[in-house]
VONUKOL-141534 format. One record per residue (C-alpha): residue number from 1; y, z, x. Coordinates in Angstrom, 2 decimals, always signed. Example, Ala and Ser with C-alpha at 12.3 -4.5 7.8 and 13.67 -1.06 7.14 Angstrom:
// residues 2
1/-4.50/+7.80/+12.30
2/-1.06/+7.14/+13.67
// end
This chain:
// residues 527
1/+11.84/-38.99/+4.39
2/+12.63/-35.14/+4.21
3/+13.94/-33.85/+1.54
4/+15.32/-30.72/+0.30
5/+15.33/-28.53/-2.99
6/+16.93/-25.69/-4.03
7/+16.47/-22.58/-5.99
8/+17.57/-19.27/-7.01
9/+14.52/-17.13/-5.61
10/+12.22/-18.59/-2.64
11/+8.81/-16.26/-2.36
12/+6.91/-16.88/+0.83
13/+3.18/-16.76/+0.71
14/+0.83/-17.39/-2.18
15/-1.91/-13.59/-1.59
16/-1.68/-11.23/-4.60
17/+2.05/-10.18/-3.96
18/+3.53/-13.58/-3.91
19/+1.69/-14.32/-6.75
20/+2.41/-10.78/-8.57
21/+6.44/-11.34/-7.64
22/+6.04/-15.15/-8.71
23/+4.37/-14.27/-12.30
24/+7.31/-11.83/-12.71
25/+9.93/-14.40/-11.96
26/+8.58/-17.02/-14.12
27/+8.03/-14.56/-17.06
28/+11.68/-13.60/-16.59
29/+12.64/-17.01/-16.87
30/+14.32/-16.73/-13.38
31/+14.36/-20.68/-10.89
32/+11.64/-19.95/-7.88
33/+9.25/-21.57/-6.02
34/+6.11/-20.00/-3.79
35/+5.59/-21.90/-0.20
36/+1.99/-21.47/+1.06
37/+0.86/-22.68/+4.25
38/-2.80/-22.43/+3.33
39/-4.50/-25.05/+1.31
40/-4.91/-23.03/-1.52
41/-3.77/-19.47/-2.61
42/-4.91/-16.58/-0.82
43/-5.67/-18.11/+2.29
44/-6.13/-14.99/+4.06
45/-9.31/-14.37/+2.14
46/-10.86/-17.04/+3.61
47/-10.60/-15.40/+6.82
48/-10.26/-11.72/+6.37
49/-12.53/-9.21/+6.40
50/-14.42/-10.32/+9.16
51/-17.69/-9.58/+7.49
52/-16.88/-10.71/+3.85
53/-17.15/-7.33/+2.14
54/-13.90/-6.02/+0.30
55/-13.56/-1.98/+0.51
56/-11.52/-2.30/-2.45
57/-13.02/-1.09/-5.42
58/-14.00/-2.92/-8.61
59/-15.43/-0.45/-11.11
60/-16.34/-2.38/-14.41
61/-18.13/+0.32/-16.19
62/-15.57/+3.03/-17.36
63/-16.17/+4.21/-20.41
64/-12.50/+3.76/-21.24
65/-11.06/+1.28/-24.20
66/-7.13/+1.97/-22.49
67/-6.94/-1.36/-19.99
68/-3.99/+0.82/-18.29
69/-6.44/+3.76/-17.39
70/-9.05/+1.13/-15.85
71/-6.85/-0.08/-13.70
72/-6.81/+3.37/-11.85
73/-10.57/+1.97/-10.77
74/-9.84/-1.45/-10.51
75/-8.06/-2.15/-6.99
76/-7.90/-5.91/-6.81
77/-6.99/-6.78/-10.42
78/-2.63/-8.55/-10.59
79/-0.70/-7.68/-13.22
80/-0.79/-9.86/-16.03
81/-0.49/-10.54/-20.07
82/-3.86/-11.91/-19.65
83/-6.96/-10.05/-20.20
84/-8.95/-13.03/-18.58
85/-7.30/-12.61/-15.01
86/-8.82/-9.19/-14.80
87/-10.60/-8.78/-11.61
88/-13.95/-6.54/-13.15
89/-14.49/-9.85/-14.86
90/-15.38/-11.73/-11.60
91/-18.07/-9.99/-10.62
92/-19.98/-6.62/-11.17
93/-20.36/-5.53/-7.00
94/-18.12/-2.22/-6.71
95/-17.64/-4.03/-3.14
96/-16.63/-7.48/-3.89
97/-17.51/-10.36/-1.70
98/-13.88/-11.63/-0.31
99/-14.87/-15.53/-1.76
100/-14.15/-13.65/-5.38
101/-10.67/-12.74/-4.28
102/-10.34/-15.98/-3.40
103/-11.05/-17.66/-6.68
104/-9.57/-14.84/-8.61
105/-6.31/-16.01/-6.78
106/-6.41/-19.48/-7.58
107/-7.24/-18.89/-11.12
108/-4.43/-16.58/-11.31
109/-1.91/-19.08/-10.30
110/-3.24/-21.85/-12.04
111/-3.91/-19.84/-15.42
112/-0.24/-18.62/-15.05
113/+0.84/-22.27/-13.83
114/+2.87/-20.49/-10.97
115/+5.11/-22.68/-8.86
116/+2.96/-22.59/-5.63
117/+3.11/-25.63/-2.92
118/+0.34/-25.21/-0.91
119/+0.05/-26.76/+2.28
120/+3.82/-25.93/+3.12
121/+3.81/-23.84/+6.77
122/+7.32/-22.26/+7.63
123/+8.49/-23.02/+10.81
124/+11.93/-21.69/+10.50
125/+14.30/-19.93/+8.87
126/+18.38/-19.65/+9.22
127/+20.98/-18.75/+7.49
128/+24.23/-20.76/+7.76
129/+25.25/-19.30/+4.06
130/+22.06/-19.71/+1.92
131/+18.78/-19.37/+3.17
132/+17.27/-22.05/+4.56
133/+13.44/-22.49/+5.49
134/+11.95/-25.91/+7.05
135/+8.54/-26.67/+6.87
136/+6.48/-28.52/+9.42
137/+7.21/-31.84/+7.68
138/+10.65/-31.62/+8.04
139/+11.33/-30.32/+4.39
140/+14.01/-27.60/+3.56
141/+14.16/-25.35/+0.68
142/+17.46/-23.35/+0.15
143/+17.56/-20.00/-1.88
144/+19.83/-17.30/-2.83
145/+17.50/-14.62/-2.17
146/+14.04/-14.58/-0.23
147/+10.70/-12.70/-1.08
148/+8.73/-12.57/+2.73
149/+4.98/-11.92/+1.16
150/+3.54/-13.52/+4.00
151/+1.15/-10.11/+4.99
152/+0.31/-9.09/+8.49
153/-0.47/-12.59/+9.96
154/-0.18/-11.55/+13.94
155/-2.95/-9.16/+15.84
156/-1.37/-6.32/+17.06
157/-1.92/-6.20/+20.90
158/-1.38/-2.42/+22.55
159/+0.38/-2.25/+25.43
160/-3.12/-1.96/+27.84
161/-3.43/-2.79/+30.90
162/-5.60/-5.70/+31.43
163/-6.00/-6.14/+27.30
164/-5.84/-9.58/+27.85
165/-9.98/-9.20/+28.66
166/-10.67/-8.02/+25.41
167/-12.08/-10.29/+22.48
168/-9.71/-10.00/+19.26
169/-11.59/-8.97/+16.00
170/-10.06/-12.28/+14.15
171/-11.69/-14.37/+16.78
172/-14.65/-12.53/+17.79
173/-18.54/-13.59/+17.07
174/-19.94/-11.55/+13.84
175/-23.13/-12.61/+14.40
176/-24.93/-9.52/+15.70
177/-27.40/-11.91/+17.51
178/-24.50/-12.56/+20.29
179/-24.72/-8.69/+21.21
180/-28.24/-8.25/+21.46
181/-28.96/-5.64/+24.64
182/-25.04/-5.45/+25.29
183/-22.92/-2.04/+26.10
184/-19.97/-3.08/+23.57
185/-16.79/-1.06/+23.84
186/-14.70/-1.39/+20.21
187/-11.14/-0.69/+20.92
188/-9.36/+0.64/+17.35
189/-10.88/+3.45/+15.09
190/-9.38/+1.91/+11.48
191/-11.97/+0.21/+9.18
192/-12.13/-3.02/+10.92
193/-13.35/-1.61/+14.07
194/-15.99/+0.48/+12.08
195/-17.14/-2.96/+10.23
196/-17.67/-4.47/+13.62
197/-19.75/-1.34/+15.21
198/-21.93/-1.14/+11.83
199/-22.28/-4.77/+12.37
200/-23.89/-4.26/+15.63
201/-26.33/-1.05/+15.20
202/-29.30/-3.13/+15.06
203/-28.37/-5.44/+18.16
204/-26.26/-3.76/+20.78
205/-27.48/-1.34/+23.17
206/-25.00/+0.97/+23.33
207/-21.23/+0.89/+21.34
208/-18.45/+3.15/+21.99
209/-15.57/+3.03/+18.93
210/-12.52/+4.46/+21.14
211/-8.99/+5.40/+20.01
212/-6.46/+8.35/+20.60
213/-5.98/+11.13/+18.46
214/-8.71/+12.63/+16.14
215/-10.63/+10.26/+13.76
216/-9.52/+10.43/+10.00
217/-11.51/+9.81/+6.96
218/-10.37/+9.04/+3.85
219/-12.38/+10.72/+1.93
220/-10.02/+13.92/+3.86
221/-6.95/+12.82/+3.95
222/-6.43/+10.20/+0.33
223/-5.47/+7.68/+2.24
224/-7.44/+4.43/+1.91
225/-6.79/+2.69/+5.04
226/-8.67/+5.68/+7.56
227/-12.09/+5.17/+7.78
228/-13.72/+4.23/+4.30
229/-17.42/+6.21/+3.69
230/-18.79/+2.48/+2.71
231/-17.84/+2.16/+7.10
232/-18.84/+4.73/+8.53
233/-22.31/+4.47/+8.63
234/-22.05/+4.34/+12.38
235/-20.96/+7.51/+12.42
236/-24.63/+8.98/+11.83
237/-25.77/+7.17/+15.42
238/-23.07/+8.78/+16.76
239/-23.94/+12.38/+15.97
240/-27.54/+11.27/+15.89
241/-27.89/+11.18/+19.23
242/-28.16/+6.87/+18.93
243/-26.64/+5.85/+21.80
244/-23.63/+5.30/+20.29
245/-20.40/+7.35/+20.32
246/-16.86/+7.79/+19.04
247/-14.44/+8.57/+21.95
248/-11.47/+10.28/+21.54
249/-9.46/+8.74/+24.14
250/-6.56/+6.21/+25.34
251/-7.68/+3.19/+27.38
252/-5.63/+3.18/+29.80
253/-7.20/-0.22/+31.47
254/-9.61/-3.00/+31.42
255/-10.67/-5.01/+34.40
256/-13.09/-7.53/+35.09
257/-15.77/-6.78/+37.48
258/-18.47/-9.72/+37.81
259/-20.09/-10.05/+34.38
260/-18.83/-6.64/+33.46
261/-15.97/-5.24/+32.16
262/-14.27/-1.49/+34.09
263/-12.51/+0.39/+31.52
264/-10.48/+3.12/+32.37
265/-10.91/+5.69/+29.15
266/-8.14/+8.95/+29.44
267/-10.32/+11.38/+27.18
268/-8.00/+13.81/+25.32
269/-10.26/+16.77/+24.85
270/-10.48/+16.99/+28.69
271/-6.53/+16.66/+29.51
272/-6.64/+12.84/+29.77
273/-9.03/+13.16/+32.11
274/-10.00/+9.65/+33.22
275/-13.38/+7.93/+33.49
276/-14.56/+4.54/+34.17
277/-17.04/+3.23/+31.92
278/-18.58/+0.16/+32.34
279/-19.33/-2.70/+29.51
280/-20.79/-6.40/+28.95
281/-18.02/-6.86/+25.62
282/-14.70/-5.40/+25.12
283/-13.40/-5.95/+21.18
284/-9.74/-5.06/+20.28
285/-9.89/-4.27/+16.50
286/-5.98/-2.55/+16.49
287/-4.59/-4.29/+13.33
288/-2.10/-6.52/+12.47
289/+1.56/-6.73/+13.20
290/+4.53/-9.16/+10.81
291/+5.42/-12.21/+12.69
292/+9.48/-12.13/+13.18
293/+9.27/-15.19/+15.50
294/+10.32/-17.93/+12.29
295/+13.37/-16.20/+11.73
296/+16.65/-17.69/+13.23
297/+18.49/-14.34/+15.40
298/+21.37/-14.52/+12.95
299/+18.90/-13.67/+9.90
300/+15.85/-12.20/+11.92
301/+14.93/-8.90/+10.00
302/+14.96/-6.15/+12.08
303/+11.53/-4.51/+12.96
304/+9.60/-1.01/+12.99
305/+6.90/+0.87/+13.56
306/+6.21/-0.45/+17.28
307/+7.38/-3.54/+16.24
308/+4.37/-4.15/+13.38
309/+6.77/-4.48/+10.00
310/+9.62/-5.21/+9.00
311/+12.31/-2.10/+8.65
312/+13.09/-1.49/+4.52
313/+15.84/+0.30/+2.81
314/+14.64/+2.11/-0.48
315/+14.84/-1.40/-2.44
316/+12.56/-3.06/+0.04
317/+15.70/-5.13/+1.38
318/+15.93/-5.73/+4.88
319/+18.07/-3.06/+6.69
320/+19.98/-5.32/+8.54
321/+20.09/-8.78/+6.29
322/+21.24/-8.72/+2.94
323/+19.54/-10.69/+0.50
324/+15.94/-10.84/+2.22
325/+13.35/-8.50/+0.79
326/+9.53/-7.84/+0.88
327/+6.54/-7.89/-0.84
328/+2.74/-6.65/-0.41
329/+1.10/-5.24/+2.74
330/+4.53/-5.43/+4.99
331/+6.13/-2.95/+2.24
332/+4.08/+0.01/+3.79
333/+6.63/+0.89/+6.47
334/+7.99/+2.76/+3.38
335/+5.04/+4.90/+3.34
336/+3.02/+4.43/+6.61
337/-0.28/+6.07/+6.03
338/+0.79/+8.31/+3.39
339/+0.16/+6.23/+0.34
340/-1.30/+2.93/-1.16
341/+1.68/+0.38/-0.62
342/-0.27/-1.87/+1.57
343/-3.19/-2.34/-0.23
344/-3.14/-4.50/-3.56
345/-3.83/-1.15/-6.44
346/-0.77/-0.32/-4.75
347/+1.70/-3.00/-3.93
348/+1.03/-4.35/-7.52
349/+3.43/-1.53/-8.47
350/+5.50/-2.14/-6.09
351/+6.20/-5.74/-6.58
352/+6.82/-5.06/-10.38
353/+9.40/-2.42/-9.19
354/+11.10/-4.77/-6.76
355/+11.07/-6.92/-9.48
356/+12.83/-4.49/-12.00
357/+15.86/-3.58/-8.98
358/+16.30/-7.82/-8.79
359/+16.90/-8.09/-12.49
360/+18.84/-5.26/-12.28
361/+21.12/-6.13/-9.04
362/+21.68/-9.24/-9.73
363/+20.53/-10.15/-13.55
364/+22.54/-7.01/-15.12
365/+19.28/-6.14/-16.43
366/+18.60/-2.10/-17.35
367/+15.66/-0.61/-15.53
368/+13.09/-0.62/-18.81
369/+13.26/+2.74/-20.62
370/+13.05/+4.65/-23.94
371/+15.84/+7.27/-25.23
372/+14.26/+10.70/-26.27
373/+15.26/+13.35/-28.40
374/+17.16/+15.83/-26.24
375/+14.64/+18.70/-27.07
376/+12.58/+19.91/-24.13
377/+9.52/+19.75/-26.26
378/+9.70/+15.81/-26.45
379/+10.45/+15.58/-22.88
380/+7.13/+17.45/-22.66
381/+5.52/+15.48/-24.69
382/+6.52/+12.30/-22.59
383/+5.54/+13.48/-19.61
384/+1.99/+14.49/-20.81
385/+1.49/+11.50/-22.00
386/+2.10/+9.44/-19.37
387/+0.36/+11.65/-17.05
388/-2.89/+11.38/-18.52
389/-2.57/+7.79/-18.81
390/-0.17/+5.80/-16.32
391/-2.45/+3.59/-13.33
392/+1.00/+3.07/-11.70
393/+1.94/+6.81/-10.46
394/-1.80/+7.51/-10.05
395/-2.10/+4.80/-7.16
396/+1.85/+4.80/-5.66
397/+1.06/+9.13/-5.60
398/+3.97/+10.73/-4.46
399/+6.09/+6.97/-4.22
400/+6.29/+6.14/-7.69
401/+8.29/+8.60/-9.97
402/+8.96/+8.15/-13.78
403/+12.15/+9.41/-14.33
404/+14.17/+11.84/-17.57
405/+17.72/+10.87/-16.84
406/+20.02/+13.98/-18.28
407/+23.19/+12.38/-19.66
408/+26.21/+14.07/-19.02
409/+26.61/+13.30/-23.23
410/+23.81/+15.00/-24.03
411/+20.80/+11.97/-24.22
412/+17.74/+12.00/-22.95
413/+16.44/+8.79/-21.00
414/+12.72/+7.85/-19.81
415/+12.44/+5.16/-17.21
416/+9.19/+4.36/-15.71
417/+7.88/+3.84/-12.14
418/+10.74/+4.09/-10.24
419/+10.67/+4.72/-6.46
420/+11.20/+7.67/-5.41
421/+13.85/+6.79/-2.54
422/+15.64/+4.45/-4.32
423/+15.76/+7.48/-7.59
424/+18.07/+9.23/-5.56
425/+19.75/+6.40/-4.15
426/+20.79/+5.20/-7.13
427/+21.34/+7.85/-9.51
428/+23.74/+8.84/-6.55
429/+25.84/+5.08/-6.88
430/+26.00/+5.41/-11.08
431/+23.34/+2.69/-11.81
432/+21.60/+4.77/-14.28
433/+24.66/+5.57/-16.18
434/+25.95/+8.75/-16.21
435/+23.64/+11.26/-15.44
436/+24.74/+15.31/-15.01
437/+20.86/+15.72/-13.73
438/+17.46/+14.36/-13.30
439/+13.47/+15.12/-13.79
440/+11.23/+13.08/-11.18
441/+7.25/+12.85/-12.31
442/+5.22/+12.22/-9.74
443/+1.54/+12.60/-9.61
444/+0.67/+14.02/-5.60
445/-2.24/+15.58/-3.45
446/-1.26/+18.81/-2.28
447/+0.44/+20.25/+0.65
448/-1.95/+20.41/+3.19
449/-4.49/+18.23/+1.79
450/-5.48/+16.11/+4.87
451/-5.72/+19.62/+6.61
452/-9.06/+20.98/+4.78
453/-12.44/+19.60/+3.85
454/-12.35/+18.82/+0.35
455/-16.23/+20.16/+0.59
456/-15.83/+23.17/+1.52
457/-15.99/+25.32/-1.67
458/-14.13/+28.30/+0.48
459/-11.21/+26.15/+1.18
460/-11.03/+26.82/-2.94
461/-9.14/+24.60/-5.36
462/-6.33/+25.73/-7.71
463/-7.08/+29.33/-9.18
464/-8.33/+29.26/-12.53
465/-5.89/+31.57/-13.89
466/-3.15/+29.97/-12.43
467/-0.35/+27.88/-14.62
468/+1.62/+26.50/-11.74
469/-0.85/+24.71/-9.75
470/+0.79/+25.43/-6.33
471/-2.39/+26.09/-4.81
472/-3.75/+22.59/-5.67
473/-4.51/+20.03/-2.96
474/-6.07/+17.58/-4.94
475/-3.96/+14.95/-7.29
476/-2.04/+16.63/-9.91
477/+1.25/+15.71/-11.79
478/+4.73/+17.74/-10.07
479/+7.36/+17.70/-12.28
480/+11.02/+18.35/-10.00
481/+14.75/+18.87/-10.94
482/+17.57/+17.15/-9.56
483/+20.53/+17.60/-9.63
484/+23.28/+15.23/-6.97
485/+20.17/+14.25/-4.91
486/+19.17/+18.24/-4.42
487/+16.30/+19.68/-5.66
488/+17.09/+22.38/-8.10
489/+13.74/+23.22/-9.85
490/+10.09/+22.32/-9.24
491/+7.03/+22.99/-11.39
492/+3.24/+21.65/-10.85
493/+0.60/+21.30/-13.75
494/-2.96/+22.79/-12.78
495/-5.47/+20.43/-11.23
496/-7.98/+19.23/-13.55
497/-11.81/+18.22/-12.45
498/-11.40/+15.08/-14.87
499/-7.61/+14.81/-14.42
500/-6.93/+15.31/-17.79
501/-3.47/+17.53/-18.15
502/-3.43/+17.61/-21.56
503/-4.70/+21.64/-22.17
504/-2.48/+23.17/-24.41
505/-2.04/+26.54/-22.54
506/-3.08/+25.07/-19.01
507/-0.90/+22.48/-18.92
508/+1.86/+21.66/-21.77
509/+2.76/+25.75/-22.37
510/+3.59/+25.88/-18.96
511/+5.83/+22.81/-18.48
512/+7.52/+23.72/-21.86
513/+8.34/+26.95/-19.97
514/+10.03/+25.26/-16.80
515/+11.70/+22.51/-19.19
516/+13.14/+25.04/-21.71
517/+14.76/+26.99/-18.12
518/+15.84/+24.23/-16.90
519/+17.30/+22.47/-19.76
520/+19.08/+25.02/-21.44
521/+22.28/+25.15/-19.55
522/+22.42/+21.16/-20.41
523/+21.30/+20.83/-23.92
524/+24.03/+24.37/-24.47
525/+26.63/+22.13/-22.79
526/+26.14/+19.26/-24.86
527/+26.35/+21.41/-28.14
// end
């Protein structure tokens, strides 16, 4: 007999963000349940990566006491009260195996006795007044509010002519043995196509990684989702002279021909010339898109990005239906390839946010914060501090802001790891009170950054003598003033080898200096 329940907050999918959002509920003594289709949390690591080797690091050895500054090495670890549901105490590999991710998971749900049904596959979703999500047994569970954590769970398919030839990555053989003497073409240039070429170096004849556009590394441009060093090993046959190559092209079409595949390859360094190049395999490694197709039309989020996530307003709501927001790797529409939302040192952050603007929307709950004394030397102070210590703002760089609200009365507030977008948005609607004026924090790469080598010493890093730290590319905290949403003031501290921002004259003179300019006018007012 079906049945249904009910509940105030309904998270779907049990990886690290529905587990992260469910942890945050339950601590907040807030009604929620967690459906999992999977037979056990983090089902995806069963799966996925291919070839069982996380590119996430897991650096136990930091010769820090502060458990907030390891977690600036440790990308895998949930946020928790618990010291024993710290990742580094799974294993010691810098690389982790993906079957400790998925034990880590479990523990962490069963540790933090987190309301997770396993077993429980969505099959729909409408919206008559509450939400309202079947399962394949017939079951219904109705919320107020939904969390969609569910990940990337669909391959995304380019529009190619003749694709449907290729072999997917989530279904293809990984054992090299299958590819001995073959021409392999690898259609995708992110990490998973890399992990399937380095896969194959010692069995395939010849392998061609193709994509358009030029490759990126991410060693160049800070992002962690371009090609990883711990991939890219293939790159040395390439420029070897291994048989092997990277082509900088669009495939513009795949046909069969006998026992070989005909692939049409418009090479961009030649004016999209076109060539044919022939191959025994053809592997589409092109990511992963959010499957829409559970949602009823009336309630069906509306998508971006050709189609791969779901489109976010600055609260990670749904633009177009109220009440439904996201968690984890589908959050990264909000910062596509610029920072860390869709990987887990990331979206950690992010979940705890989303969990902050919840309590607040709907809870009455004030963003956490401390008053300060309206001097610009404490504000100084604050912000030093945090700098050289917060995990939060060093992984969501340039996403995550703290934030010194400047009462119109005179007080000083500090609020912590607070999007950036949603900063403006809702100092702009009141919610923070009554604020004449605002400081953002952010730490942030450079302008320009994923323009230079990073190894080049004449590409030069900040000058020595300088006090503003324009000229630094690599991470450093910015400090800006707003005032209605404009920006009215902006000052950088000096890039530091160690990132330490703590020098007396390198680093807290000069922020004194822009904080005493741009202060005065309010603290004078106030008097």
């Amino acid at each position: 007999m079906p049945s249904e329940i009910s509940t105030e907050y309904l998270v779907i999918g049990a990886g690290p963000a529905g587990l992260q959002a469910s942890h945050l509920l339950s601590r907040a003594g807030r009604d929620h349940l967690v459906l999992e289709a999977g037979d056990a949390p983090g089902a995806f690591f069963t799966r996925f990566p291919r070839h069982r080797t996380l590119i996430s690091s897991n650096k136990v050895h930091t010769g820090w006491d502060d458990p907030e500054l390891n977690l600036r090495v440790d990308w895998n670890s949930l946020l928790s009260d618990d010291p024993s549901l710290l990742f580094t105490g799974y294993t010691p590999r810098y690389f982790p195996p993906a079957e400790v991710m998925v034990r880590y998971l479990a523990d962490f749900a069963t540790k933090l006795d987190l309301p997770v049904r396993c077993g429980v596959r969505v099959v729909s979703i409408t919206r008559p007044d509450d939400f309202v999500v079947r399962d394949q047994r017939g079951d219904t569970y109705r919320a107020r509010r939904l969390i969609v954590a569910t990940g990337v769970t669909k391959p995304y398919v380019p529009p190619i002519e003749g694709v449907e030839h290729a072999e997917r990555y989530d279904e293809v053989s990984v054992d090299p043995a299958d590819f001995t003497g073959q021409r392999v073409l690898i259609i995708g240039r992110g990490n998973s196509a890399f992990e399937t070429a380095d896969n194959l170096i010692e069995t395939a004849a010849v392998i061609h990684v193709a994509g358009p556009g030029s490759l990126k590394l991410a060693w160049r441009t800070h992002f962690v989702g371009h090609l990883r060093a711990v991939n890219n090993n293939f790159l040395d046959t390439y420029q070897l002279k291994s048989q092997n190559a990277v082509l900088d092209g669009r495939i513009a079409g795949i046909r069969r021909d006998g026992d070989e595949y005909a692939v049409r390859v418009a090479f961009a360094r030649v004016g999209d010339r076109v060539k044919e190049i022939r191959y025994d395999r053809v592997i589409l490694a092109t990511g992963f898109r959010f499957d829409a197709s559970i949602f009823a039309p009336e309630c069906r989020p509306e998508l971006t990005i050709n189609d791969r996530f779901p489109g976010q307003t600055a609260a990670w709501e749904s633009v177009n239906v109220p009440d439904l927001f996201f968690a984890g790797t589908i959050t990264q529409a909000r910062d596509f390839k610029k920072s860390t939302s869709g990987f887990i040192h990331g979206f950690r952050y992010g979940v705890r946010a989303l969990h902050r603007l919840l309590e607040h929307r709907y809870h009455r709950v004030p963003w956490p914060g401390a008053d300060l004394p309206p001097t610009p030397g404490a504000v100084a102070d604050a912000v030093i501090a945090r700098v050289n210590r917060t995990s939060a703002l060093w992984q969501m760089f340039s996403f995550l802001a703290d934030a010194v609200l400047l009462g119109r009365d005179g007080t000083f507030r500090y609020a912590e790891e607070v999007p950036l977008d949603h900063l403006h948005e809702a100092v702009g609607r009141g919610e923070f009170g009554d604020v004449d004026s605002y400081l953002a924090v952010t730490l942030e790469y450079g302008e320009g950054h994923d323009r230079v080598d990073p190894f080049d010493i004449t590409e030069g890093r900040a000058a020595k003598d300088s006090t503003g730290g324009l000229d630094g590319r690599y991470l450093h905290p910015v400090v800006r003033h707003y005032r209605g949403g404009v920006l009215v003031g902006e000052h950088h501290l000096t890039e530091n080898l160690d990132n330490e921002w703590d020098s007396e004259e390198g680093h807290r003179a000069p922020l004194l200096a822009f904080l005493r300019a741009r202060l005065a006018p309010i603290t004078a007012e106030a008097r």
